[in-house]
PDBQT receptor file of N, H, CA, C and O in Angstrom, charges set to zero:
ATOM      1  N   UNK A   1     100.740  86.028  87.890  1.00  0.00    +0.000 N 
ATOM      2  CA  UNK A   1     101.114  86.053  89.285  1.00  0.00    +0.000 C 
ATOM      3  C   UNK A   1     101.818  87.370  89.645  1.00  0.00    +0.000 C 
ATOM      4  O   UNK A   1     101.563  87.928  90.713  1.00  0.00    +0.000 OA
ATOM      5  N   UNK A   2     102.814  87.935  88.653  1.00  0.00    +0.000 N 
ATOM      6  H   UNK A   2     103.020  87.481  87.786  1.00  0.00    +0.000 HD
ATOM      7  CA  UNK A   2     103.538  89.130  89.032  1.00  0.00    +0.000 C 
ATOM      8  C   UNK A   2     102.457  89.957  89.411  1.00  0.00    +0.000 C 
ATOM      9  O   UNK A   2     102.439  90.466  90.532  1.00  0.00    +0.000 OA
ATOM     10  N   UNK A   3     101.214  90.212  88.278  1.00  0.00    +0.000 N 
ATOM     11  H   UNK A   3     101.229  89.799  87.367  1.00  0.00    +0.000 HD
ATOM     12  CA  UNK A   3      99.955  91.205  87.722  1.00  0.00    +0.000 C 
ATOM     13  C   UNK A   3      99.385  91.278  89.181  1.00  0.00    +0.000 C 
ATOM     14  O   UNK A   3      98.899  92.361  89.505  1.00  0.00    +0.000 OA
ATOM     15  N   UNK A   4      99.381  90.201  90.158  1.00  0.00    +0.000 N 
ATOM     16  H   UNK A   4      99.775  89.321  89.894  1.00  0.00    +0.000 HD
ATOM     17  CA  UNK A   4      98.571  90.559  91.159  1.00  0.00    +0.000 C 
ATOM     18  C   UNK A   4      99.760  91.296  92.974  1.00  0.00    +0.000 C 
ATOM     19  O   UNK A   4      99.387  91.821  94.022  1.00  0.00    +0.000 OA
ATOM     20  N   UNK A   5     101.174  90.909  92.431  1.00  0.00    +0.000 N 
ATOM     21  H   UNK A   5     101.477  90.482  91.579  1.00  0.00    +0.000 HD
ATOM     22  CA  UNK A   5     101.966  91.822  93.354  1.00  0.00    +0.000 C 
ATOM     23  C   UNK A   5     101.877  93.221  92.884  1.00  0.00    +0.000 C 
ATOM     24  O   UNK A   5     101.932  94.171  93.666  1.00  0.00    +0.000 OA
ATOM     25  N   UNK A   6     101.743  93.342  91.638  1.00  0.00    +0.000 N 
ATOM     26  H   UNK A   6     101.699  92.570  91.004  1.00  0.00    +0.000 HD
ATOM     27  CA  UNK A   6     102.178  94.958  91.437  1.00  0.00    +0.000 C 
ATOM     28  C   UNK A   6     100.321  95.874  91.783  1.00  0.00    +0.000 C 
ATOM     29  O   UNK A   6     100.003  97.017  92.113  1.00  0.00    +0.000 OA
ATOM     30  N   UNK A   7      99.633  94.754  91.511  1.00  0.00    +0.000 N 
ATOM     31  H   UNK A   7      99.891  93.826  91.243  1.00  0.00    +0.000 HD
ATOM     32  CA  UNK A   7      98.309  95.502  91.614  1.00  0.00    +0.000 C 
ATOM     33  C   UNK A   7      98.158  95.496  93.580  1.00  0.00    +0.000 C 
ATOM     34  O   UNK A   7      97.549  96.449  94.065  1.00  0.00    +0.000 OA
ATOM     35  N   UNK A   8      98.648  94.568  94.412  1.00  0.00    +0.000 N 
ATOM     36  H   UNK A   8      99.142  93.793  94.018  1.00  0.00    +0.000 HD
ATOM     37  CA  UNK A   8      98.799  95.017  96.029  1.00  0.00    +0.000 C 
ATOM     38  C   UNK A   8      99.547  95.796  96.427  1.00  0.00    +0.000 C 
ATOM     39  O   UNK A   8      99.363  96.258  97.553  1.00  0.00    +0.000 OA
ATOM     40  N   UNK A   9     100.737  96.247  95.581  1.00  0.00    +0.000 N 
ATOM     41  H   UNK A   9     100.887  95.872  94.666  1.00  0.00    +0.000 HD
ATOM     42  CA  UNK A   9     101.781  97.131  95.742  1.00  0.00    +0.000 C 
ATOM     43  C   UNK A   9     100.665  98.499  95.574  1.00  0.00    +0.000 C 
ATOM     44  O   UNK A   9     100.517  99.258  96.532  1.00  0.00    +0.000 OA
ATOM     45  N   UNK A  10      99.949  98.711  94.339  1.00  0.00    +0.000 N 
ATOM     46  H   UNK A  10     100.069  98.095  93.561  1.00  0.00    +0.000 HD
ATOM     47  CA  UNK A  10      99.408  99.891  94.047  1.00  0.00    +0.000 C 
ATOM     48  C   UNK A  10      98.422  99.982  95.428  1.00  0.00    +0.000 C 
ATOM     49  O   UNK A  10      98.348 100.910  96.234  1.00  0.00    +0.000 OA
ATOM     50  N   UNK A  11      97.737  98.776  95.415  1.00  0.00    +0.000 N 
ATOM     51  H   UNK A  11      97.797  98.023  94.760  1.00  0.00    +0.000 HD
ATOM     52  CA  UNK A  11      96.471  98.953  96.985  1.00  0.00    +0.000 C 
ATOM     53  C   UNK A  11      97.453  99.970  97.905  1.00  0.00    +0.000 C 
ATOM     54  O   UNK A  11      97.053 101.079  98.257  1.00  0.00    +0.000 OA
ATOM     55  N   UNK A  12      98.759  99.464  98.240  1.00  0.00    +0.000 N 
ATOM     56  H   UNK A  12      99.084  98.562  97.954  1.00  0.00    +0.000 HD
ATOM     57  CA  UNK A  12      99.368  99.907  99.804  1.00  0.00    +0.000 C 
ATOM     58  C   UNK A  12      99.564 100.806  99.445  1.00  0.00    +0.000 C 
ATOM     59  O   UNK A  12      99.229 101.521 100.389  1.00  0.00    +0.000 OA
ATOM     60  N   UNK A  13      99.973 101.567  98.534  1.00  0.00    +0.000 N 
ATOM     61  H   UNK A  13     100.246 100.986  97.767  1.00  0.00    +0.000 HD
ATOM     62  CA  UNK A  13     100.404 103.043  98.348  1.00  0.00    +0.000 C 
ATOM     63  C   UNK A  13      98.554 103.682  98.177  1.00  0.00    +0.000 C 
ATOM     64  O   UNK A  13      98.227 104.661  98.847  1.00  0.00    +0.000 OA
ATOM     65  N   UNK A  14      98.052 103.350  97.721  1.00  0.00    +0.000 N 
ATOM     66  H   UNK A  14      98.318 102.555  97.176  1.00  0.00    +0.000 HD
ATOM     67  CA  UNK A  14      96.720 103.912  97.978  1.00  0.00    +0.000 C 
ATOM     68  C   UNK A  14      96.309 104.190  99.413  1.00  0.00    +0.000 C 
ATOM     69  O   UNK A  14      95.678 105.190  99.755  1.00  0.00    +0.000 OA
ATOM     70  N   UNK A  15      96.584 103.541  99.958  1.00  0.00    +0.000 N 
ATOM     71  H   UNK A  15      97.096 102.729  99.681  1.00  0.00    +0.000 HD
ATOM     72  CA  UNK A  15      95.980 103.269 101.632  1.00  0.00    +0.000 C 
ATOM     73  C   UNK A  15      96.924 103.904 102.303  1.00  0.00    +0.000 C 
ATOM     74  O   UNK A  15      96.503 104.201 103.421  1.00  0.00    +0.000 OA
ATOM     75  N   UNK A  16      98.402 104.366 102.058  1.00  0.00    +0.000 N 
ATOM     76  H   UNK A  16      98.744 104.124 101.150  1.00  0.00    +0.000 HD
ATOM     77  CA  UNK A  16      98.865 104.818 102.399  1.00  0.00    +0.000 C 
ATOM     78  C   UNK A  16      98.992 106.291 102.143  1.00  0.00    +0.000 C 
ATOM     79  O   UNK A  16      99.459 107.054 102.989  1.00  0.00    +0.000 OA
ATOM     80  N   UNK A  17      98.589 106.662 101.019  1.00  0.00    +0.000 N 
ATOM     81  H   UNK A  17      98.209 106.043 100.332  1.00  0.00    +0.000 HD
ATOM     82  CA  UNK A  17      98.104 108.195 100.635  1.00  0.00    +0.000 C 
ATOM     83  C   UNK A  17      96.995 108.667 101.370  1.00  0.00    +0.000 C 
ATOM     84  O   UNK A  17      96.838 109.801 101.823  1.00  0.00    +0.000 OA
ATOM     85  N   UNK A  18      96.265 107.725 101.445  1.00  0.00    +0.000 N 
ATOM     86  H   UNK A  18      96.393 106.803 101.077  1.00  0.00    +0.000 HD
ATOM     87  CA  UNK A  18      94.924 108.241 101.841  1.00  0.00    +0.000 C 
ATOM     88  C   UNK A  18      95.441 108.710 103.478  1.00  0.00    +0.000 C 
ATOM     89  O   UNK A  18      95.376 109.907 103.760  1.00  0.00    +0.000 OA
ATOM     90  N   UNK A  19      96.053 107.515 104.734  1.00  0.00    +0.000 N 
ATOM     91  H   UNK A  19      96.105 106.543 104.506  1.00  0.00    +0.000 HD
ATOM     92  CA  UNK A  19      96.186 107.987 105.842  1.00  0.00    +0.000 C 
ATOM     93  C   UNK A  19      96.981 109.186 106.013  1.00  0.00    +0.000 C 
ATOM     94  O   UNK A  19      96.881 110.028 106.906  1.00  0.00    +0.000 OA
ATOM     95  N   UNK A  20      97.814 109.148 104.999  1.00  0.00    +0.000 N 
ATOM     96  H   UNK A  20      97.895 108.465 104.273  1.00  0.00    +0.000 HD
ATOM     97  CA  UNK A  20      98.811 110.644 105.291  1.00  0.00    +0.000 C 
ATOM     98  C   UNK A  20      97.748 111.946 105.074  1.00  0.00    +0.000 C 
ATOM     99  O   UNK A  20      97.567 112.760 105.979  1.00  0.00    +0.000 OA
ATOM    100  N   UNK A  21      97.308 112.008 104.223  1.00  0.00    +0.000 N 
ATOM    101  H   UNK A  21      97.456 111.346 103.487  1.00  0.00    +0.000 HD
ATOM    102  CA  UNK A  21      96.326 112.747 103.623  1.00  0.00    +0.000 C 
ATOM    103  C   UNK A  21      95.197 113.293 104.940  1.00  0.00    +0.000 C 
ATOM    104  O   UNK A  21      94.866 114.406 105.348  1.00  0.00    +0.000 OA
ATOM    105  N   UNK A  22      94.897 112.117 105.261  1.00  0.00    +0.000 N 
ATOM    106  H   UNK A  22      95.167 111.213 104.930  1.00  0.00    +0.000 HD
ATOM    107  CA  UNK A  22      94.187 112.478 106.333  1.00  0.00    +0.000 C 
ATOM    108  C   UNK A  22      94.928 113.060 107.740  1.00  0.00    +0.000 C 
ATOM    109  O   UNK A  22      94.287 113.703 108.571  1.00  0.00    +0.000 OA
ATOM    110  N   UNK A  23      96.222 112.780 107.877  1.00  0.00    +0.000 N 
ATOM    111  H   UNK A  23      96.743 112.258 107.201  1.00  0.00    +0.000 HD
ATOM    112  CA  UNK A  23      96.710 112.938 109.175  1.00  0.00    +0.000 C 
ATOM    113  C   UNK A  23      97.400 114.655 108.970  1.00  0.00    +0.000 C 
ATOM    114  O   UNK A  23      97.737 115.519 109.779  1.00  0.00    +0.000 OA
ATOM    115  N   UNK A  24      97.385 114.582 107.590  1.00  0.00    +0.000 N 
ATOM    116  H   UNK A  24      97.111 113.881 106.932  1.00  0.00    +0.000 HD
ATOM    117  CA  UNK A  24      98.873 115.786 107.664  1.00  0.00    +0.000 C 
ATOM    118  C   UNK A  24      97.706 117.158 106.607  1.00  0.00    +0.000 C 
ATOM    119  O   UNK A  24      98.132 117.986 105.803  1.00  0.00    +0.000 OA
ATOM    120  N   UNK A  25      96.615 116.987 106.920  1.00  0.00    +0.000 N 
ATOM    121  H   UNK A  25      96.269 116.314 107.573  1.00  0.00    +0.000 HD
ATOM    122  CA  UNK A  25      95.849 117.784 106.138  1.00  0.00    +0.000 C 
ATOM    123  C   UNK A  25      96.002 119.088 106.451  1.00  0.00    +0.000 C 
ATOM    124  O   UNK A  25      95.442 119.830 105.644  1.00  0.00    +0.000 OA
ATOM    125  N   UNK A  26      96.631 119.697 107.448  1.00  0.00    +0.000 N 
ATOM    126  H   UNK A  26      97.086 119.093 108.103  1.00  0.00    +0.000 HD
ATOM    127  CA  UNK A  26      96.835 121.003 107.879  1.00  0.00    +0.000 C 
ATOM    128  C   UNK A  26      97.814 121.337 107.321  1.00  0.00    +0.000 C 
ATOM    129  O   UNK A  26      97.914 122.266 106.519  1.00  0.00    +0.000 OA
ATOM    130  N   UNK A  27      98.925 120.367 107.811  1.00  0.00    +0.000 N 
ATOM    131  H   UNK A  27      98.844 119.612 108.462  1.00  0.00    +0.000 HD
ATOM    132  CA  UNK A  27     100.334 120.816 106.849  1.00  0.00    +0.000 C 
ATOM    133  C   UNK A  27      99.885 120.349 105.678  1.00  0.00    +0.000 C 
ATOM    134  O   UNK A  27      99.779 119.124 105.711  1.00  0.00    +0.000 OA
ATOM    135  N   UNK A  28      99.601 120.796 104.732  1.00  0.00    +0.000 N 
ATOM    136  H   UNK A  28      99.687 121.792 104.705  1.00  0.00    +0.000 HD
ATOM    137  CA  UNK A  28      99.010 120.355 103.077  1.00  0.00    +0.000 C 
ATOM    138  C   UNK A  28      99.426 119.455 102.526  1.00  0.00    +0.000 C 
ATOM    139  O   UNK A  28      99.683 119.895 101.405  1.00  0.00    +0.000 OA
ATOM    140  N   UNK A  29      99.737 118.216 102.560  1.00  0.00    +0.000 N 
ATOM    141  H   UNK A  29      99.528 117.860 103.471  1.00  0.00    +0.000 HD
ATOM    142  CA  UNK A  29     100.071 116.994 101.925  1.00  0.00    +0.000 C 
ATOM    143  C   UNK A  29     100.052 117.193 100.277  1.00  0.00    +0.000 C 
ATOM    144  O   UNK A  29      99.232 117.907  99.701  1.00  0.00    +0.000 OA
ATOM    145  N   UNK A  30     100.801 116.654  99.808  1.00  0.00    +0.000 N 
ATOM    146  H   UNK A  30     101.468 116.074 100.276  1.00  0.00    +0.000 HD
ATOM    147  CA  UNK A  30     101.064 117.079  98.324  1.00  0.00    +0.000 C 
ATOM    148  C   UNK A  30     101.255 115.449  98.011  1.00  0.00    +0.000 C 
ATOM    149  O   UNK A  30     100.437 115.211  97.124  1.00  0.00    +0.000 OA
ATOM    150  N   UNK A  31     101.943 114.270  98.331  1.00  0.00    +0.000 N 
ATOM    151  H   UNK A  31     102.608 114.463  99.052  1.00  0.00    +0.000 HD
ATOM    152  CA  UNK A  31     102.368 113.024  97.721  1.00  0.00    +0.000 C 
ATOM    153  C   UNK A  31     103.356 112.610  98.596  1.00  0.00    +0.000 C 
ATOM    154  O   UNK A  31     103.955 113.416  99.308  1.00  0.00    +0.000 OA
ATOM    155  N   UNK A  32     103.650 111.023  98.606  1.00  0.00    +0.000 N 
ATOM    156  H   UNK A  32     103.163 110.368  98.027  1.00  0.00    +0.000 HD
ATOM    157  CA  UNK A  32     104.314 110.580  99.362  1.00  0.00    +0.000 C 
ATOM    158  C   UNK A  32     105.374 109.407  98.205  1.00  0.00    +0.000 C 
ATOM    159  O   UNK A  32     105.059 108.822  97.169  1.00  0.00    +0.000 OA
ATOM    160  N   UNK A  33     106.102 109.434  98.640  1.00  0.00    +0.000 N 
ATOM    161  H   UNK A  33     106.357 109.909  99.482  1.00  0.00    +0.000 HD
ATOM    162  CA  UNK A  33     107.665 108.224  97.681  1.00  0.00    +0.000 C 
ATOM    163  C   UNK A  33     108.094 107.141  98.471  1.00  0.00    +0.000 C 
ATOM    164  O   UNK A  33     108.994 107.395  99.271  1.00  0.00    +0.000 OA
ATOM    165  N   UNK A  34     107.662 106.002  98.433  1.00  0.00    +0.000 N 
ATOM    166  H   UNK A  34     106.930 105.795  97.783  1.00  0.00    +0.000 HD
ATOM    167  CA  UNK A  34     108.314 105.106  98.756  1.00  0.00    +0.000 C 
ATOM    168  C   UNK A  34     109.668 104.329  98.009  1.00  0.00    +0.000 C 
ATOM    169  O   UNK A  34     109.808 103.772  96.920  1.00  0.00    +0.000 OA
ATOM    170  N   UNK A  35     110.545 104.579  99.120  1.00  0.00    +0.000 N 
ATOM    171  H   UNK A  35     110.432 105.031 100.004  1.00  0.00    +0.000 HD
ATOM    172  CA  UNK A  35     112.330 103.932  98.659  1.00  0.00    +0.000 C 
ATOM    173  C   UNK A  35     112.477 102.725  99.047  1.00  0.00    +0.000 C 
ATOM    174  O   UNK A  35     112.943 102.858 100.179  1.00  0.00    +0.000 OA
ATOM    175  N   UNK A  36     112.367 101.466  98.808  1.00  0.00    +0.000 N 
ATOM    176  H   UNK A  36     111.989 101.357  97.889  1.00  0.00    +0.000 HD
ATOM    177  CA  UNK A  36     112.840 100.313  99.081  1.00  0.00    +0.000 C 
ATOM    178  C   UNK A  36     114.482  99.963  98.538  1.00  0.00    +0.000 C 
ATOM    179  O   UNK A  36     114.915  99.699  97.417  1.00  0.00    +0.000 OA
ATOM    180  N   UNK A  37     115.144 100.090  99.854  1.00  0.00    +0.000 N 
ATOM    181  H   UNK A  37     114.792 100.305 100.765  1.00  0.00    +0.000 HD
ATOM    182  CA  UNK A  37     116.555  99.621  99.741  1.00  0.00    +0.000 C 
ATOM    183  C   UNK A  37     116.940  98.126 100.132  1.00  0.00    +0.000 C 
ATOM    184  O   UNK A  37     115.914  97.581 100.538  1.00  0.00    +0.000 OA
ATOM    185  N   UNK A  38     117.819  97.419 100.160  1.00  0.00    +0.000 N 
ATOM    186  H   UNK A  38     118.653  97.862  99.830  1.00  0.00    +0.000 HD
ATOM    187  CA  UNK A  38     117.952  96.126 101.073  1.00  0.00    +0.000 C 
ATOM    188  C   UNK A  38     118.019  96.292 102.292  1.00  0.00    +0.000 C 
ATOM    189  O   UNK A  38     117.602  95.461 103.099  1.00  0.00    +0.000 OA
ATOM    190  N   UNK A  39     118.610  97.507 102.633  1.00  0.00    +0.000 N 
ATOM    191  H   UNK A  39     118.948  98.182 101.977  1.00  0.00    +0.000 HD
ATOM    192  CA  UNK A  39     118.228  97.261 104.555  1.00  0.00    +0.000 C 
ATOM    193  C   UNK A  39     117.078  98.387 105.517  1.00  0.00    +0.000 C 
ATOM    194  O   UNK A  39     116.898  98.599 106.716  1.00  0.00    +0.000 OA
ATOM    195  N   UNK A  40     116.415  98.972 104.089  1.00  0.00    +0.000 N 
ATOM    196  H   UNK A  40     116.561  98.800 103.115  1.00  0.00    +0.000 HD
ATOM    197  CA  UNK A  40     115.305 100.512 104.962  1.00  0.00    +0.000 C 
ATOM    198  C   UNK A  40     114.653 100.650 104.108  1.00  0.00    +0.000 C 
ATOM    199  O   UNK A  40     115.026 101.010 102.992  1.00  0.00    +0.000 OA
ATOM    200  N   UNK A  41     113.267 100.335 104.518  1.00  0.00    +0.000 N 
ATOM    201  H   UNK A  41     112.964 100.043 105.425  1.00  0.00    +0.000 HD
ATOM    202  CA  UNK A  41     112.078 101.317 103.544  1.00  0.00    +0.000 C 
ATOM    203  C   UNK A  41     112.003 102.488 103.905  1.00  0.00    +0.000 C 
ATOM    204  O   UNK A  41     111.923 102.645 105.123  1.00  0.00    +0.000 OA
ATOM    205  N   UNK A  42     111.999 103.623 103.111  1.00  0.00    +0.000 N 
ATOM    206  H   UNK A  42     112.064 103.495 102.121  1.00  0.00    +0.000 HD
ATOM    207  CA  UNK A  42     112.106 104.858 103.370  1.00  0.00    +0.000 C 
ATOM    208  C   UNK A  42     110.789 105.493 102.479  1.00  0.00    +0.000 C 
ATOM    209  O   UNK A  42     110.508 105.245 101.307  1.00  0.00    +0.000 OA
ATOM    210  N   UNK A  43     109.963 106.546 103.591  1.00  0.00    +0.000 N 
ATOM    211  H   UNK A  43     110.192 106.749 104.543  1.00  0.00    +0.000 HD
ATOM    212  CA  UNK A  43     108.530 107.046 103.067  1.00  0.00    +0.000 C 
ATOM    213  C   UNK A  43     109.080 108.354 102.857  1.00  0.00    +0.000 C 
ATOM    214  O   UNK A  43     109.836 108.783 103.729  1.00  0.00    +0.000 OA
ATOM    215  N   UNK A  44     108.843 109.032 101.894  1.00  0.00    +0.000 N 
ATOM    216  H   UNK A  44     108.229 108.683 101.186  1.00  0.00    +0.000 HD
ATOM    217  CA  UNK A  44     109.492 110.375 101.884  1.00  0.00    +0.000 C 
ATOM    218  C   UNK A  44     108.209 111.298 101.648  1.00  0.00    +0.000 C 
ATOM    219  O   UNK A  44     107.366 110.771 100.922  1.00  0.00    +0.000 OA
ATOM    220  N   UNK A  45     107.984 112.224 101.992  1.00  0.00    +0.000 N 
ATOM    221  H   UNK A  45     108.669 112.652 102.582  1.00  0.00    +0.000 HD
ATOM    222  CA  UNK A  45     106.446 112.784 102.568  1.00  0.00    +0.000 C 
ATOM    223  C   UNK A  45     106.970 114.070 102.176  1.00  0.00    +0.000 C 
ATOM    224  O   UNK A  45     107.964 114.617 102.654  1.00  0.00    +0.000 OA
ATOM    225  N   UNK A  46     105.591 114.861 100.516  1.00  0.00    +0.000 N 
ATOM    226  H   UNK A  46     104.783 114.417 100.128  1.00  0.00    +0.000 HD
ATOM    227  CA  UNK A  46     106.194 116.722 100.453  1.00  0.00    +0.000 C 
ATOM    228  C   UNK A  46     105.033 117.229 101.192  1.00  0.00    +0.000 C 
ATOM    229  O   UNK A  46     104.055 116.501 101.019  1.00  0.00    +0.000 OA
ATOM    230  N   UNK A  47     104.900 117.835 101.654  1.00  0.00    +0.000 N 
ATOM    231  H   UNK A  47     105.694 118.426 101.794  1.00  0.00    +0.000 HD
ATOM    232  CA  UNK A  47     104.238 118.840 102.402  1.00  0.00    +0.000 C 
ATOM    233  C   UNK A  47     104.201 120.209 101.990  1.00  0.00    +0.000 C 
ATOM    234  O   UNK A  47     105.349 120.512 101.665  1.00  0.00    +0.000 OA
ATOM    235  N   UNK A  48     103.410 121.200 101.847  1.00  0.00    +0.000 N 
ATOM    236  H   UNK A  48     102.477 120.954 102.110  1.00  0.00    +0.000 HD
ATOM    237  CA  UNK A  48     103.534 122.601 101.755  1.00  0.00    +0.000 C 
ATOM    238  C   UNK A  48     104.456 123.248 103.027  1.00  0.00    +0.000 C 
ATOM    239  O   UNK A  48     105.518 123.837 102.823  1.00  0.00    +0.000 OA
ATOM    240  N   UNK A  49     103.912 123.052 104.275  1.00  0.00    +0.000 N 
ATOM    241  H   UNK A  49     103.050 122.574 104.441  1.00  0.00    +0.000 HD
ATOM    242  CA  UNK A  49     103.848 123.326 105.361  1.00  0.00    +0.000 C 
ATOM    243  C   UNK A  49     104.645 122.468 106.518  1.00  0.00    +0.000 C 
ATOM    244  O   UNK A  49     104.030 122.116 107.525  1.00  0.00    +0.000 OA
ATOM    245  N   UNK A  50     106.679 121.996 106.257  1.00  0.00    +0.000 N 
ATOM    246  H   UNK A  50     107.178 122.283 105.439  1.00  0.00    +0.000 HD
ATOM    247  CA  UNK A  50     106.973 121.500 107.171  1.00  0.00    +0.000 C 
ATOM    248  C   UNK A  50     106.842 121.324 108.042  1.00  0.00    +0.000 C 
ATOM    249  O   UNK A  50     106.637 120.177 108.439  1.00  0.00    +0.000 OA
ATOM    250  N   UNK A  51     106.892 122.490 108.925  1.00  0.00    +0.000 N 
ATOM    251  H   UNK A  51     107.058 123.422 108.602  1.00  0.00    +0.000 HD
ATOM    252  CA  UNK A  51     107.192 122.594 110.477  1.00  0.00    +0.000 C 
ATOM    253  C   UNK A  51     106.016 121.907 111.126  1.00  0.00    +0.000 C 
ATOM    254  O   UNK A  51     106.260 121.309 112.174  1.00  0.00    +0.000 OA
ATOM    255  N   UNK A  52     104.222 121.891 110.467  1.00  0.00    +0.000 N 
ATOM    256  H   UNK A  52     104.024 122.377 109.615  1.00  0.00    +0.000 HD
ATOM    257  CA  UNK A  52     102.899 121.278 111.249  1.00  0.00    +0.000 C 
ATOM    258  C   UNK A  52     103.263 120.038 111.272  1.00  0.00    +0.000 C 
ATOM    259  O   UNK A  52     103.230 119.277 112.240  1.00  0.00    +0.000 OA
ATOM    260  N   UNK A  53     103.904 119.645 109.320  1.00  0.00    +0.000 N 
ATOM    261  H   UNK A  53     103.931 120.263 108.534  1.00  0.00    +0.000 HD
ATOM    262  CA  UNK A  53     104.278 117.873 109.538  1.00  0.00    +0.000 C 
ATOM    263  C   UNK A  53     105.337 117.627 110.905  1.00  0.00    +0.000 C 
ATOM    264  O   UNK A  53     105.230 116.620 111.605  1.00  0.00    +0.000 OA
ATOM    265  N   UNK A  54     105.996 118.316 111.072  1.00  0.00    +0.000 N 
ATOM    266  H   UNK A  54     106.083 119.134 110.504  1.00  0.00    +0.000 HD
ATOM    267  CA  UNK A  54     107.115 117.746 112.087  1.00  0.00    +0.000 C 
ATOM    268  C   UNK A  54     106.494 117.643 113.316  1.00  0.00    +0.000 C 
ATOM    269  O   UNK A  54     106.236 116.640 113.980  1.00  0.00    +0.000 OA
ATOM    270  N   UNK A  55     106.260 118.975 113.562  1.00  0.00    +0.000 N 
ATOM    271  H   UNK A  55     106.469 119.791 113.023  1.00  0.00    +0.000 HD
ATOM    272  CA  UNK A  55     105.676 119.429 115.060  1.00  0.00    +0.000 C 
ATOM    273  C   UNK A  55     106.857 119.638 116.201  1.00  0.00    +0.000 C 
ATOM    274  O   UNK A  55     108.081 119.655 116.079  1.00  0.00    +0.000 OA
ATOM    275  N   UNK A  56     106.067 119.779 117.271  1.00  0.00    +0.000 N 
ATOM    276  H   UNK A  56     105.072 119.765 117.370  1.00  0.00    +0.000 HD
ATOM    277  CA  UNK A  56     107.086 120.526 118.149  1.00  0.00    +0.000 C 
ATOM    278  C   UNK A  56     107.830 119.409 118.516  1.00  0.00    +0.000 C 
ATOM    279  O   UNK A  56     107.355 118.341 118.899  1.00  0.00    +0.000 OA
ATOM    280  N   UNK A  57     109.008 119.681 118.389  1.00  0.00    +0.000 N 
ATOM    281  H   UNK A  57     109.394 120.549 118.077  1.00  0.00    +0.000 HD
ATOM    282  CA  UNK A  57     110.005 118.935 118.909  1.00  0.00    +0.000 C 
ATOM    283  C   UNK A  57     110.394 117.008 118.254  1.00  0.00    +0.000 C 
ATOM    284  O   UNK A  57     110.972 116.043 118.755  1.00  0.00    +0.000 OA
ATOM    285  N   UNK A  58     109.583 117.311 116.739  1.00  0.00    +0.000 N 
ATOM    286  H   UNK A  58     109.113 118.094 116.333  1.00  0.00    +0.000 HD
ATOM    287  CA  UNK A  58     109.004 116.112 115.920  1.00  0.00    +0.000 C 
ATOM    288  C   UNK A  58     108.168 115.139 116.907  1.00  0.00    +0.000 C 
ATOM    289  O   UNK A  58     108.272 113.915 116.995  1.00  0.00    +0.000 OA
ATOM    290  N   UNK A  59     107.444 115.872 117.516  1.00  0.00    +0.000 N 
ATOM    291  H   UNK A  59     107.359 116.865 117.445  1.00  0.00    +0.000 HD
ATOM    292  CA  UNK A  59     106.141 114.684 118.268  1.00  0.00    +0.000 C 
ATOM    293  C   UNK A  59     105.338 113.937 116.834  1.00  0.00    +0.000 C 
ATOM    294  O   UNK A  59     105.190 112.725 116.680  1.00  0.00    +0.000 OA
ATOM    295  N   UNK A  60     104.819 115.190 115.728  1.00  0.00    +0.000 N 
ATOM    296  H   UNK A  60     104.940 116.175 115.853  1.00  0.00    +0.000 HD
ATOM    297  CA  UNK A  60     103.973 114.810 115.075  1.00  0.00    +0.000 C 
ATOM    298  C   UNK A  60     104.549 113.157 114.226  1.00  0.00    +0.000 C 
ATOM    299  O   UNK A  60     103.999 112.056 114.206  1.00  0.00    +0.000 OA
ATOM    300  N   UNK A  61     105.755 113.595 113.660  1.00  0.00    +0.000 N 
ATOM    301  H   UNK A  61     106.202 114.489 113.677  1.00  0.00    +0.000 HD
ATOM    302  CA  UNK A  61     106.679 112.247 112.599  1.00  0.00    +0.000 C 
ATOM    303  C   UNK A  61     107.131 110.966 113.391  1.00  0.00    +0.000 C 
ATOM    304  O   UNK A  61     107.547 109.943 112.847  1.00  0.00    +0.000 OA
ATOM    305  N   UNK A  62     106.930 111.243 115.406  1.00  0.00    +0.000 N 
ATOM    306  H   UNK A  62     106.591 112.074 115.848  1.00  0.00    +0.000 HD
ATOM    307  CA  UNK A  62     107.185 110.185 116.098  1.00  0.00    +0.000 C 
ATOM    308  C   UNK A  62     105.886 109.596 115.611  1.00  0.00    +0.000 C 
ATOM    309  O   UNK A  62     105.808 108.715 114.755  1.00  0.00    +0.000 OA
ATOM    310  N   UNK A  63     105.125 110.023 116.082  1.00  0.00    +0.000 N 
ATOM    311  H   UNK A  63     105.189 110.738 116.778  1.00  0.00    +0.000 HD
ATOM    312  CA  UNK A  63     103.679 109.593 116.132  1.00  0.00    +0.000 C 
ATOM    313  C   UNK A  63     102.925 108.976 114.630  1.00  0.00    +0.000 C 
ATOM    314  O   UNK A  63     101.971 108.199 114.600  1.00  0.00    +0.000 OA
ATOM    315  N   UNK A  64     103.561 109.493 113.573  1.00  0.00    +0.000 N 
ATOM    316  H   UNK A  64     104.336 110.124 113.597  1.00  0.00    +0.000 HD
ATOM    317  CA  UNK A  64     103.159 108.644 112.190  1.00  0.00    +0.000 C 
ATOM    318  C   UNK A  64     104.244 107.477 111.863  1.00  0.00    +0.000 C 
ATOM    319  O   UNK A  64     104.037 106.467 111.191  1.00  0.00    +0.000 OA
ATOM    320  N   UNK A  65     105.699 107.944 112.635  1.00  0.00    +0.000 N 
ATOM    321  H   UNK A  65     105.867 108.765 113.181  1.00  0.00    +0.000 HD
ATOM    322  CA  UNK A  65     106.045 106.417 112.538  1.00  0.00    +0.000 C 
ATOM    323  C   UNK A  65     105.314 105.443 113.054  1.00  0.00    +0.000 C 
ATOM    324  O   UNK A  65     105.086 104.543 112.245  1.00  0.00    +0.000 OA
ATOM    325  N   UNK A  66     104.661 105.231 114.591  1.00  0.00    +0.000 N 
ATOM    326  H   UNK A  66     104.846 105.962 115.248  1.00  0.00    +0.000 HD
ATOM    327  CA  UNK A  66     104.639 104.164 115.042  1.00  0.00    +0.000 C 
ATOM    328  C   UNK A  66     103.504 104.113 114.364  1.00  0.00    +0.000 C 
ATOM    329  O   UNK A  66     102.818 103.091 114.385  1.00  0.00    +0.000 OA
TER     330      UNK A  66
């Protein structure tokens, strides 16, 4: 039973590489870290190229939160 949480855990980080990958391909996507705390999941995203991930005025990081 654990064997099949840790193998959906691996799916979401797959699916979740892949959309970053696709969204942040200009700013060069390198890997993404997920932090699970008790009160915030936190995605931590390296990039070559900050400033495209952010964008002007962080429109781009509003826009991959929602």
């Amino acid at each position: 039973m654990i064997e099949k949480h840790f193998v959906q855990q691996g799916l979401k980080k797959m699916e979740l590489d892949s959309f970053l990958a696709k969204e942040l391909d200009k700013a060069g996507f390198t890997k993404a870290d997920i932090v699970k705390t008790p009160m915030v999941t936190r995605i931590i995203v390296n990039v070559v190229r900050p400033g495209l991930a952010i964008g002007r005025s962080g429109q781009n990081i509003k826009n991959l939160t929602e």
